[in-house]
The first five atom37 places (N, CA, C, CB, O) and aatype in JSON, in Angstrom:
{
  "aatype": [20, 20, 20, 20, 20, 20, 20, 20, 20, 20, 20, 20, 20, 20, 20, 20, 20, 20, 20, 20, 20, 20, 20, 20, 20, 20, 20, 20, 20, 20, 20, 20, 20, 20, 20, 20, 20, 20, 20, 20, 20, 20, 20, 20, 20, 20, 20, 20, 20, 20, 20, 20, 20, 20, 20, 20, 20, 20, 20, 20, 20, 20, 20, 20, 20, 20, 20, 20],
  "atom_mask": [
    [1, 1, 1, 1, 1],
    [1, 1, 1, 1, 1],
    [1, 1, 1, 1, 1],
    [1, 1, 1, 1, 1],
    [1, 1, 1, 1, 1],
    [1, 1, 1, 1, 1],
    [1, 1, 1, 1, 1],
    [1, 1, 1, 1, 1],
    [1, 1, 1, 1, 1],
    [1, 1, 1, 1, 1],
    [1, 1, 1, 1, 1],
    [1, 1, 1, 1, 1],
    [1, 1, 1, 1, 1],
    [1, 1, 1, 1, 1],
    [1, 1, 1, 1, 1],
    [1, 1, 1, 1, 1],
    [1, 1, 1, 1, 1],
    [1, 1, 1, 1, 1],
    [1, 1, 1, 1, 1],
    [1, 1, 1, 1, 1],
    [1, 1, 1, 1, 1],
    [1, 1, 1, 1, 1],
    [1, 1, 1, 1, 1],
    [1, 1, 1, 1, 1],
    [1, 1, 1, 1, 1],
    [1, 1, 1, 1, 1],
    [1, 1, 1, 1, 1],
    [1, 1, 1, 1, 1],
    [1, 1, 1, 1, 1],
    [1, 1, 1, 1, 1],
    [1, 1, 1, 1, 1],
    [1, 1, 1, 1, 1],
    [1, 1, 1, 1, 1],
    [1, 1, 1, 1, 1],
    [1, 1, 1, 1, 1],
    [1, 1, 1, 1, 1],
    [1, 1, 1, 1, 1],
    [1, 1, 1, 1, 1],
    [1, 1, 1, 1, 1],
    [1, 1, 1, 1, 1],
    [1, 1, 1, 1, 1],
    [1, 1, 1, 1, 1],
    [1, 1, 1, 1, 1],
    [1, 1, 1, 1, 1],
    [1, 1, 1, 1, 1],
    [1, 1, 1, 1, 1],
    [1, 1, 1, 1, 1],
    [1, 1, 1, 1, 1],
    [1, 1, 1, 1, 1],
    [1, 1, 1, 1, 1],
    [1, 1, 1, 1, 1],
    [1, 1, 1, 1, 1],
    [1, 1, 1, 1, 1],
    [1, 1, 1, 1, 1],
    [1, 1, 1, 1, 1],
    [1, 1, 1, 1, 1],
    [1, 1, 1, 1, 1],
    [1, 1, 1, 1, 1],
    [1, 1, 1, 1, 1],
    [1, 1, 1, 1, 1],
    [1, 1, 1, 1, 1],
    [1, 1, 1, 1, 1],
    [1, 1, 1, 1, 1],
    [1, 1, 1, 1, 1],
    [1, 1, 1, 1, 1],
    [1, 1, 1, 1, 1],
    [1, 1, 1, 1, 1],
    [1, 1, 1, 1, 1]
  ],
  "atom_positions": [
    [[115.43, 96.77, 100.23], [114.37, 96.89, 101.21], [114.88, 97.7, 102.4], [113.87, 95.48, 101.67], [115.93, 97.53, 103.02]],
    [[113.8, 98.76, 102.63], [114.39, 99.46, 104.12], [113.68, 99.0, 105.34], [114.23, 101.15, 104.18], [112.61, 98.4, 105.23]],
    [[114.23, 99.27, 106.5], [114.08, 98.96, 107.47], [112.42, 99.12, 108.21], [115.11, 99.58, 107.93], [111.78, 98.37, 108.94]],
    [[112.12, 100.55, 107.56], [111.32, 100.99, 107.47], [110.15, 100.81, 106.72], [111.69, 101.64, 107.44], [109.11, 101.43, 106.91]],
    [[110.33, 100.0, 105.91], [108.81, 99.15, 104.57], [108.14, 98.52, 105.35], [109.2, 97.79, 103.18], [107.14, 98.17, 104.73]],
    [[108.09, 98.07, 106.67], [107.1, 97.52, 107.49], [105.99, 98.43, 107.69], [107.64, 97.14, 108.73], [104.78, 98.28, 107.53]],
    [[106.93, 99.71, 108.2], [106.09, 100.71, 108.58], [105.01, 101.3, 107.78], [106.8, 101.6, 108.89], [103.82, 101.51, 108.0]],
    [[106.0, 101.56, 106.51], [105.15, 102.73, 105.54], [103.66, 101.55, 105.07], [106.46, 103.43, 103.65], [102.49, 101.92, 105.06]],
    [[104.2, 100.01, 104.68], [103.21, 99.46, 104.3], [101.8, 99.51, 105.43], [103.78, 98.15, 103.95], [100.59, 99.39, 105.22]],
    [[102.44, 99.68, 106.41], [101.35, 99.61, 107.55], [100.57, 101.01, 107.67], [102.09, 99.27, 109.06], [99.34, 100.95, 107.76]],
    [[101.1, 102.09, 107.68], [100.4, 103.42, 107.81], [99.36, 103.19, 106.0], [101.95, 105.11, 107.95], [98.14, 103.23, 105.86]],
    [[100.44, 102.97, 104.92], [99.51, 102.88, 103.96], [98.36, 102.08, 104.03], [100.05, 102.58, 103.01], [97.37, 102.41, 103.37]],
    [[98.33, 101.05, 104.75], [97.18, 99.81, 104.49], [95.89, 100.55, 105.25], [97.66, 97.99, 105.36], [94.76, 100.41, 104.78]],
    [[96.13, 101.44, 106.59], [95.36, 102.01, 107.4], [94.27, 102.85, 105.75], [96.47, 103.13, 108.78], [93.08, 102.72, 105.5]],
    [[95.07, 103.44, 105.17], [93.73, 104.61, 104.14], [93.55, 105.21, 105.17], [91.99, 104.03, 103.34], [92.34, 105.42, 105.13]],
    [[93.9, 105.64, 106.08], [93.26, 107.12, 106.73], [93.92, 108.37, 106.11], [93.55, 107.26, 108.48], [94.95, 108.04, 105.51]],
    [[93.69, 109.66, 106.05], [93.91, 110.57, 105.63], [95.18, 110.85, 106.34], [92.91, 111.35, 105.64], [96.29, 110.77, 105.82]],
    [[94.88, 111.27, 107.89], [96.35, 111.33, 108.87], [96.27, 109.94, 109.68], [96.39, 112.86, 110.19], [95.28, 109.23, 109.85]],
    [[97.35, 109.78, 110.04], [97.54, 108.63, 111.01], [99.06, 109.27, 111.8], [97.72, 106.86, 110.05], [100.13, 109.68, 111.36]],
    [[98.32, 109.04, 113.45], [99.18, 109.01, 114.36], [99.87, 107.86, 114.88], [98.7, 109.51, 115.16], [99.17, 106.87, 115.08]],
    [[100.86, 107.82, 115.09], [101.75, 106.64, 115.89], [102.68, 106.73, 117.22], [102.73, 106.18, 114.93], [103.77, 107.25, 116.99]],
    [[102.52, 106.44, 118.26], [103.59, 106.55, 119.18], [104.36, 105.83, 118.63], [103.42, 106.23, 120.5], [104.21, 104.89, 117.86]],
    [[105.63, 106.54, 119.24], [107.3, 105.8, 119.13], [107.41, 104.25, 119.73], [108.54, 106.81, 120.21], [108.32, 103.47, 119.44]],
    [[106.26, 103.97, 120.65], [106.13, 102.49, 121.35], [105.61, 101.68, 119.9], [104.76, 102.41, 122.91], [106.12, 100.68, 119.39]],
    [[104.5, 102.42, 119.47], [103.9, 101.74, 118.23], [104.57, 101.19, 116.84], [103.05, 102.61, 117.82], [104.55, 100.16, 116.17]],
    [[105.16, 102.42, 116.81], [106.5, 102.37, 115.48], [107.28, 101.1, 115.61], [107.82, 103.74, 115.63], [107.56, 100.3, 114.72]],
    [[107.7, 101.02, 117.43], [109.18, 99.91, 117.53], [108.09, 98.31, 117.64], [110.58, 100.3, 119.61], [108.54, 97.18, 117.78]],
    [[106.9, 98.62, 117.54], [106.28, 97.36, 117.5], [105.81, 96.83, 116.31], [105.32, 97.36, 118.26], [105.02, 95.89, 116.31]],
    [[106.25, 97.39, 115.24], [105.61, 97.28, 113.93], [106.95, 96.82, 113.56], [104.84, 98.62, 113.12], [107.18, 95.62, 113.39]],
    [[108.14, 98.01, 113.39], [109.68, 97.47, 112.98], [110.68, 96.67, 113.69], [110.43, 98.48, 112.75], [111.77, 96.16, 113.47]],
    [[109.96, 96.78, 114.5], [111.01, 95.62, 115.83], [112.12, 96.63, 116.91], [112.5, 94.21, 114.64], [112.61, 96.34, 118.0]],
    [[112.27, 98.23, 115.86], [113.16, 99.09, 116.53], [112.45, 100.45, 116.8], [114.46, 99.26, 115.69], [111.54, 100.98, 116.17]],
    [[113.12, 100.88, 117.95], [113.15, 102.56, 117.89], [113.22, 102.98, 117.27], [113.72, 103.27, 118.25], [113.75, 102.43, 116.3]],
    [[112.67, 104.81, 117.07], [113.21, 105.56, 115.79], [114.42, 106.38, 116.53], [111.93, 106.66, 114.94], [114.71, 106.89, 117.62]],
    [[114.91, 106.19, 115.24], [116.44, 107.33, 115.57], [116.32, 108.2, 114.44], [118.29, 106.52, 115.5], [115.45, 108.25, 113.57]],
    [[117.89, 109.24, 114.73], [118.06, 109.69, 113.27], [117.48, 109.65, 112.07], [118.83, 109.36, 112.95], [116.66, 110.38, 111.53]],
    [[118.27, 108.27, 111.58], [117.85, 107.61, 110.67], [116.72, 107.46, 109.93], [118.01, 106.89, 110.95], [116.78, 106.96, 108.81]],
    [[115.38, 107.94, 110.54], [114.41, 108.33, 110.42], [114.24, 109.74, 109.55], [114.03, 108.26, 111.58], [113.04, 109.87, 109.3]],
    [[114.71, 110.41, 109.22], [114.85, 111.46, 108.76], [115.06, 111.15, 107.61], [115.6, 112.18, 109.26], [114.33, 111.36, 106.64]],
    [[116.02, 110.67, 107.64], [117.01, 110.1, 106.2], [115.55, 109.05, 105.46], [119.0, 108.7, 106.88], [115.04, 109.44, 104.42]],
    [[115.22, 108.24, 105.89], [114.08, 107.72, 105.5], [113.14, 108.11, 105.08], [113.72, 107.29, 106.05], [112.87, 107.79, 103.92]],
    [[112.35, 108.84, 105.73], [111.07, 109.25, 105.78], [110.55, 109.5, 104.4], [110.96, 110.39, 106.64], [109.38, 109.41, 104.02]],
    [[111.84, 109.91, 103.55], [111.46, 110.23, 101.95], [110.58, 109.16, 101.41], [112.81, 110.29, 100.94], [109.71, 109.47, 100.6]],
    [[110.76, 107.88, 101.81], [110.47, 106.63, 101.22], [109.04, 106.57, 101.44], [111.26, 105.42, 101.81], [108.42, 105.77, 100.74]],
    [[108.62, 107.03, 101.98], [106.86, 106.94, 102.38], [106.11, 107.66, 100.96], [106.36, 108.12, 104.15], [105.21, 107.24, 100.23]],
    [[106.88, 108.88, 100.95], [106.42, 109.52, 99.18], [106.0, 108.4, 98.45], [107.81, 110.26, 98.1], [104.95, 108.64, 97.84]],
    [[106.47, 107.14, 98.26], [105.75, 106.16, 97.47], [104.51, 105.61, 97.33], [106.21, 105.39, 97.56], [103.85, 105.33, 96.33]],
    [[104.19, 105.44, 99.03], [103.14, 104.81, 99.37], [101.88, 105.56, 99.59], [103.46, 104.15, 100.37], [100.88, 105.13, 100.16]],
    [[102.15, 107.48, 98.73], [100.84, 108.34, 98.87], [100.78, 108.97, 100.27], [99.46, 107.42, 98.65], [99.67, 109.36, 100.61]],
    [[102.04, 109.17, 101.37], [101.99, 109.88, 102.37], [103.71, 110.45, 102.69], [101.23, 108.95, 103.5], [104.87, 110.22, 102.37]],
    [[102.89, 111.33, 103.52], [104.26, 112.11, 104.07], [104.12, 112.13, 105.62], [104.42, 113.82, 103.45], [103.02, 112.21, 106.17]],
    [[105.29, 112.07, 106.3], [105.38, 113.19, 107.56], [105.03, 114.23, 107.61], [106.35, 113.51, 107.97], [105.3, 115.18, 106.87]],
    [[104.18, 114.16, 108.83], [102.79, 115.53, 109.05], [103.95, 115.9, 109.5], [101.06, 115.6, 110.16], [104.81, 116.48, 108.83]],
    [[104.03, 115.51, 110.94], [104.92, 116.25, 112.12], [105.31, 114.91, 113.07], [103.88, 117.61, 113.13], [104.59, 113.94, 113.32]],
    [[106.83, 115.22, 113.56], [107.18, 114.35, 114.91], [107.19, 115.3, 116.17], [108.77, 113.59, 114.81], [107.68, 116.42, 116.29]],
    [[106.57, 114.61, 116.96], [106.55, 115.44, 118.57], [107.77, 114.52, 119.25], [104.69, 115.27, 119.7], [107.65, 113.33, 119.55]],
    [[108.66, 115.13, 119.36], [109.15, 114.34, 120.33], [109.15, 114.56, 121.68], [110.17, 114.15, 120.1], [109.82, 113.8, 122.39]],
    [[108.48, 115.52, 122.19], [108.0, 115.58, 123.62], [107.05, 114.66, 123.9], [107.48, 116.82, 124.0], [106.88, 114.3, 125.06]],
    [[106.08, 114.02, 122.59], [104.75, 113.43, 123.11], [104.85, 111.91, 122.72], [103.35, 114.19, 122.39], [104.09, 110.98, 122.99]],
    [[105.76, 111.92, 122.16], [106.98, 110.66, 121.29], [105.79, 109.84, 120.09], [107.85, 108.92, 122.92], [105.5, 108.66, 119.89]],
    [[105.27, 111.29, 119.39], [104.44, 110.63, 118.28], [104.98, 110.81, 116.78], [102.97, 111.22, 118.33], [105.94, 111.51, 116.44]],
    [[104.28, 110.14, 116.08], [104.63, 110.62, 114.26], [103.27, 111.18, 114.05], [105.03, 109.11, 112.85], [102.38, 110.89, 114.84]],
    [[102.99, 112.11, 112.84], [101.79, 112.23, 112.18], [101.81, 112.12, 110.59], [101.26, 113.48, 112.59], [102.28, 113.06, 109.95]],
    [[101.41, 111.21, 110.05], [101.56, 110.65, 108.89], [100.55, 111.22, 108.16], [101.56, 109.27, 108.89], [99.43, 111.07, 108.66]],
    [[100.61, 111.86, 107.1], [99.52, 112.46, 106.19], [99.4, 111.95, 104.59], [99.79, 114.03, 106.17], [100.37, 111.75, 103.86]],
    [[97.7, 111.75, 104.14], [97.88, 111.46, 102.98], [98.63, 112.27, 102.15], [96.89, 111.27, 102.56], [99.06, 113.25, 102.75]],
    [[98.85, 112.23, 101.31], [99.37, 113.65, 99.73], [98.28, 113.92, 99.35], [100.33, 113.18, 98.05], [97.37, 113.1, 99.2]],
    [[98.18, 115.38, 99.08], [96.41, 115.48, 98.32], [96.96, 115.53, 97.03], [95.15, 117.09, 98.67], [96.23, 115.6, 96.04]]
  ]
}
């Protein structure tokens, strides 16, 4: 289990096509900040029918996209 299966189950349960998240939102779902590590992860969402749109980190968001 990754750290991160909170998350992906949560963007998946949404069914929206894109879904945005602040970095406040993220550490309230996983209990943590995103770091690095996040990168290294992010592959794991491929399971759940989405990818990383884009991270802003000036605006400290994620954009989560379905897979067509």
């Amino acid at each position: 289990m990754s750290k991160y299966d909170p998350l992906w189950e949560h963007v998946a349960s949404r069914g929206e096509r894109s879904c945005t998240l602040t970095f406040d939102d993220v550490a309230d779902i996983i209990g943590l900040r995103i770091d690095h590590s996040f990168l290294n992860y992010k592959k794991e969402l491929l399971r759940y029918g989405y990818q990383v749109g884009k991270i802003s980190l000036k605006n400290e968001t994620v954009t989560f996209e379905r897979k067509a």
